[in-house]
N, C-alpha and C positions, 0 to 999 in steps of 0.2 A: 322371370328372367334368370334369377339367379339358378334355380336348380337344372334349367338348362346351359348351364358358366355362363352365363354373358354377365362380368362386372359393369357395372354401375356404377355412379358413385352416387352415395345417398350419407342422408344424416339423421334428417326426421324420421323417415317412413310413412308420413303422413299428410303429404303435400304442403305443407309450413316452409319449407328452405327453397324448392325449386332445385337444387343440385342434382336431383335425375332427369334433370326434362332433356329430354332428345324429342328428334324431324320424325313425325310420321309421316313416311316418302308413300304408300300406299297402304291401302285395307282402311280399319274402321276401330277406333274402340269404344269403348263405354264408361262414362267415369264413374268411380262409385261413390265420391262425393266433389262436393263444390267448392275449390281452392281460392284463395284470395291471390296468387302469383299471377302476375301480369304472364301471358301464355303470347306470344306472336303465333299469325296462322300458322298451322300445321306441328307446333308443337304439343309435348303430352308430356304429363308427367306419369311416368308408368308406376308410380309406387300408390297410386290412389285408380289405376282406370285396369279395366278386362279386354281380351281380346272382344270386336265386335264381328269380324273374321280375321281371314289370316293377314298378316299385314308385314312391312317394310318401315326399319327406321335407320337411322344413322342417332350414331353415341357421339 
């Protein structure tokens, strides 16, 4: 996200704090590891997951 500008806010990078989790409104991703953050449906944390297509979120 970053090197397409969309700020964030982050701390970790690692999915440890939860401070990037944004709504995925549509599409899919893929996480690349297993976070211990409490996630409500449809949220993601983008700093730990990959596109799984093309997708929609809200920051």
């Amino acid at each position: 996200m970053e090197s397409q500008g969309i700020a964030v806010e982050s701390e970790c990078r690692s999915g440890e704090c939860g401070q990037c989790k944004v709504n995925l409104l549509a599409g899919s991703v893929k996480p690349l590891i297993e976070v211990d953050i409490e996630l409500k449906a449809g949220e993601i944390l983008p700093c730990c997951c990959v596109p799984g297509s093309d997708f929609l979120i809200t920051l």
